[in-house]
C-alpha positions in Angstrom: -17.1 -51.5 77.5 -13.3 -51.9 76.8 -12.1 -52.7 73.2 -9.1 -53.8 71.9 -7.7 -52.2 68.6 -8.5 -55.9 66.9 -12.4 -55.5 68.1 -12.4 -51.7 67.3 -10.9 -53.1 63.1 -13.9 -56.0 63.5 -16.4 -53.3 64.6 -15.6 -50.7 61.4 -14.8 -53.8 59.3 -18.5 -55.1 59.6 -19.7 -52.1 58.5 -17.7 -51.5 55.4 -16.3 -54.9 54.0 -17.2 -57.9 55.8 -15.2 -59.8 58.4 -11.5 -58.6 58.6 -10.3 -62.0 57.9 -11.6 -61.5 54.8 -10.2 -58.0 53.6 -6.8 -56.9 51.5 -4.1 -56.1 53.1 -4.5 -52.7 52.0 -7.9 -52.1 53.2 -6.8 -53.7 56.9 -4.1 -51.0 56.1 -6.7 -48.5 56.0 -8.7 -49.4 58.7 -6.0 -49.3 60.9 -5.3 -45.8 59.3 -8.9 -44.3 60.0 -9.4 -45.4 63.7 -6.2 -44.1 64.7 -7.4 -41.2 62.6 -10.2 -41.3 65.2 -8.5 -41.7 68.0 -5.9 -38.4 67.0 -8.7 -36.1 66.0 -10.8 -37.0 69.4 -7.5 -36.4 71.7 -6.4 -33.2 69.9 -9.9 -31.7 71.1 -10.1 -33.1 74.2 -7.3 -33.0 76.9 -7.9 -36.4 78.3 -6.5 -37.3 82.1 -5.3 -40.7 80.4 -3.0 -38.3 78.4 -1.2 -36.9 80.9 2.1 -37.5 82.5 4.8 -35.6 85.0 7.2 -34.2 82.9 11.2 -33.6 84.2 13.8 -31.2 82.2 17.3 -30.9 83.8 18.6 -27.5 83.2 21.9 -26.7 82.2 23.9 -23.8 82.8 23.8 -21.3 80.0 20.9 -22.8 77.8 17.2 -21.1 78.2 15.5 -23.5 75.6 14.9 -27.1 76.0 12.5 -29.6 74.3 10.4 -31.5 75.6 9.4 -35.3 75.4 8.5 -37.2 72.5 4.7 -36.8 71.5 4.1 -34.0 74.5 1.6 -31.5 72.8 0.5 -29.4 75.6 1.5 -27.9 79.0 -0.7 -28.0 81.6 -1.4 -24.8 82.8 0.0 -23.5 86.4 1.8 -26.5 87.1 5.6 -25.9 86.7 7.8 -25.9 90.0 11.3 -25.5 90.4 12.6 -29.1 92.1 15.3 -27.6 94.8 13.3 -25.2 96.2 9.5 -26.5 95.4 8.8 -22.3 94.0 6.4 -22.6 91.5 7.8 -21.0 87.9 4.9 -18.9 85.9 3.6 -19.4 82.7 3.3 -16.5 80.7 3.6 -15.8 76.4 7.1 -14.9 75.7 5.5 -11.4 74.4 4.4 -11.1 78.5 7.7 -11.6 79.5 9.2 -9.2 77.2 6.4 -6.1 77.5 7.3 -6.1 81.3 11.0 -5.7 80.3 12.3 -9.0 81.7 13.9 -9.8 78.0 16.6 -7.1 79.2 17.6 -9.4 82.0 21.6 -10.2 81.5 21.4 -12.4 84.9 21.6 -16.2 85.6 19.3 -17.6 88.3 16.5 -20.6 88.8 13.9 -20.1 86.2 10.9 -17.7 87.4 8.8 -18.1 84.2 8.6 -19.9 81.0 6.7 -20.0 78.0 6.1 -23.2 75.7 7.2 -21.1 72.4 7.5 -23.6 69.3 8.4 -27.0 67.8 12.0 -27.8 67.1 11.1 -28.5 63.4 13.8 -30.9 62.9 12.8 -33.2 65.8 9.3 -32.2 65.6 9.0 -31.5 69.1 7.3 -29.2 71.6 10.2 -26.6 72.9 9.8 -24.2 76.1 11.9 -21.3 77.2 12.7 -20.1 80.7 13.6 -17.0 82.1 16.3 -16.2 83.5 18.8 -18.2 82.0 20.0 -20.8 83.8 23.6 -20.1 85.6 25.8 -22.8 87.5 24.3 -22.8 90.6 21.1 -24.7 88.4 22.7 -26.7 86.6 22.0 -30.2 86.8 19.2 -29.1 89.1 15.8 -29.9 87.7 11.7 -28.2 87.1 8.7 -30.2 87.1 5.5 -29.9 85.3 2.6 -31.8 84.1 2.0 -32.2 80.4 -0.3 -34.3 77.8 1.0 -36.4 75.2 -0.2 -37.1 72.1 -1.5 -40.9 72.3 1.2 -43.1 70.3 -1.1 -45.0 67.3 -2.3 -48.8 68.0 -0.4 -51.3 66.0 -1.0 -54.6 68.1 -4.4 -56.3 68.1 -4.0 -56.4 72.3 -3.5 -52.3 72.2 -5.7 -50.5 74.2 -7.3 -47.0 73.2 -6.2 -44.4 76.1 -9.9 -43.4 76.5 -12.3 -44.0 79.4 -13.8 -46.8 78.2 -17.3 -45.4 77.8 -15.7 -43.8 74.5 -13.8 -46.6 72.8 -17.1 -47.3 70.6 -17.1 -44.1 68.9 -13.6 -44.4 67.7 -15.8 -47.0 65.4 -18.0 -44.5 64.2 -15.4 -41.7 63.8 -13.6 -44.4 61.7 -16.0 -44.6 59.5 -16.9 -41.1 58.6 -13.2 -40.0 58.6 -12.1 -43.0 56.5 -14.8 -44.7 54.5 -17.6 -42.2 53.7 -17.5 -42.7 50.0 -17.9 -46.8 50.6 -21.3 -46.8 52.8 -24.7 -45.8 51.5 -25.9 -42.1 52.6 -28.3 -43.5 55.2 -25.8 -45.3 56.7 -23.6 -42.1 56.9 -26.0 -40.1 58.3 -26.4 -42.6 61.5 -22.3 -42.7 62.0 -22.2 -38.6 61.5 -25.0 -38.4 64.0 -22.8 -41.2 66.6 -19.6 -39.7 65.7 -21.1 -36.3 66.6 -22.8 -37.4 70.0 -19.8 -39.2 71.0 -17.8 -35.6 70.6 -20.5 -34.2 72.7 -19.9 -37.0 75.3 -16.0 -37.1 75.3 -16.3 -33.4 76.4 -17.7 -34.8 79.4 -14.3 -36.4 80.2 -11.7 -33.5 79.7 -9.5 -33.4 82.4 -10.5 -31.0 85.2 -7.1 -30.3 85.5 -7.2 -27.7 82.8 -5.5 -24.0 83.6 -5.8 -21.1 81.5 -3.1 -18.8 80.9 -3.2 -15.5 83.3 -1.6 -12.3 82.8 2.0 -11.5 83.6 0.6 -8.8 86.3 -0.8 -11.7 88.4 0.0 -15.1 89.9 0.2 -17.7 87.3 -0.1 -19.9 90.1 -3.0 -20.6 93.1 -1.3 -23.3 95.0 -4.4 -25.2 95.6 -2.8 -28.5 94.3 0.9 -27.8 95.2 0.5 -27.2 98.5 4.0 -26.6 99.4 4.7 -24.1 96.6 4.7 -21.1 97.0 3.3 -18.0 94.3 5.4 -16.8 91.7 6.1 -12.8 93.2 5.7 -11.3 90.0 6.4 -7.7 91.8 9.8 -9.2 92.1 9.8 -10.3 88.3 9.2 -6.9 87.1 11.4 -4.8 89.3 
């Protein structure tokens, strides 16, 4: 059953203070806190499809690094593709890319590969580097890719947790257990551990089937099976 953030603060409220209309400010505070709490530790384990969004970066001629959009915490695997041409552009670890001698490269060209690398530690956000560089026939051209953000925290009573909704109940019990362990009794501990736990279990159920895993330099990054106009990175190309 669907539940709005202000059922989900009832819900946890019941259990550890009474009726929210009835709490401090402070402990609505920390209710709010600990489902949110919740919600981040469940969707840092758990690539949900809700979570994920097409992301564009514009390239720019010169410039090999660019960050990516706020909260975006994870590439999906094998799903880059330069826009102009529709060529899918591998994934591979920047340590890939420079064992197979690429990092000696001096030329400009559309972007073959790239690796998602670090955070920008002053904006705090997800950075990815391509390779080649990007020269002036690319720039202002674009790559695509798909990518999962980082769900933004609930503030309004209306909000809506970015689960399926078979999963918005345990946000209650992981709540509790992350938040207000030391204010229930131990029985009543044990049941939310045991909920909170199950509910992991069954939020597994939901990952996204979408999920790549990251392949060797030496082969295709790339399968084609749901890009069916793209064609495979030629990595023989790449390393010659």
């Amino acid at each position: 059953m669907q539940r709005t953030f202000r059922n989900l603060q009832d819900s946890v409220a019941i259990h550890v203070a009474g009726p929210v209309s009835n709490m401090s400010t402070d402990l609505k505070t920390q209710v709010k806190y600990a489902i949110n709490s919740a919600l981040s530790f469940l969707t840092n384990r758990i690539r949900f499809q809700q979570l994920k969004s097409d992301v564009t970066i514009t390239l720019f001629n010169g410039q090999n690094v660019y960050e990516l959009p706020d909260r975006v915490s994870h590439v999906v695997k094998n799903t880059a593709y330069y826009v102009p041409t529709g060529r899918a552009i591998g994934d591979v670890m920047e340590q890939e890319w420079n064992l197979h001698g690429q990092n000696a490269r001096n030329d400009n060209g559309a972007p073959e590969a790239f690796s998602d690398f670090d955070y920008n530690p002053v904006t705090n956000k997800l950075r990815i580097k391509v390779y080649p560089t990007p020269g002036s026939s690319e720039d202002g051209k674009a790559i695509k890719m798909y990518a999962y953000k980082s769900p933004a925290a609930m503030s309004d009573d209306d909000d809506i947790p970015p689960l399926p909704e078979q999963l918005h109940e345990i946000l209650v019990h992981g709540a509790i257990i992350l938040g207000f362990s030391n204010f229930i009794d131990q029985q009543s501990l044990l049941v939310h551990s045991q909920a909170w736990q199950q509910g992991i279990r069954q939020a597994s159920r939901f990952k996204d089937p979408m999920m790549g895993r990251r392949r060797p330099l030496k082969q295709s990054p790339h399968q084609g099976r749901r890009f069916g106009a793209l064609s495979n990175v030629d990595f023989d190309t790449l390393r010659s």
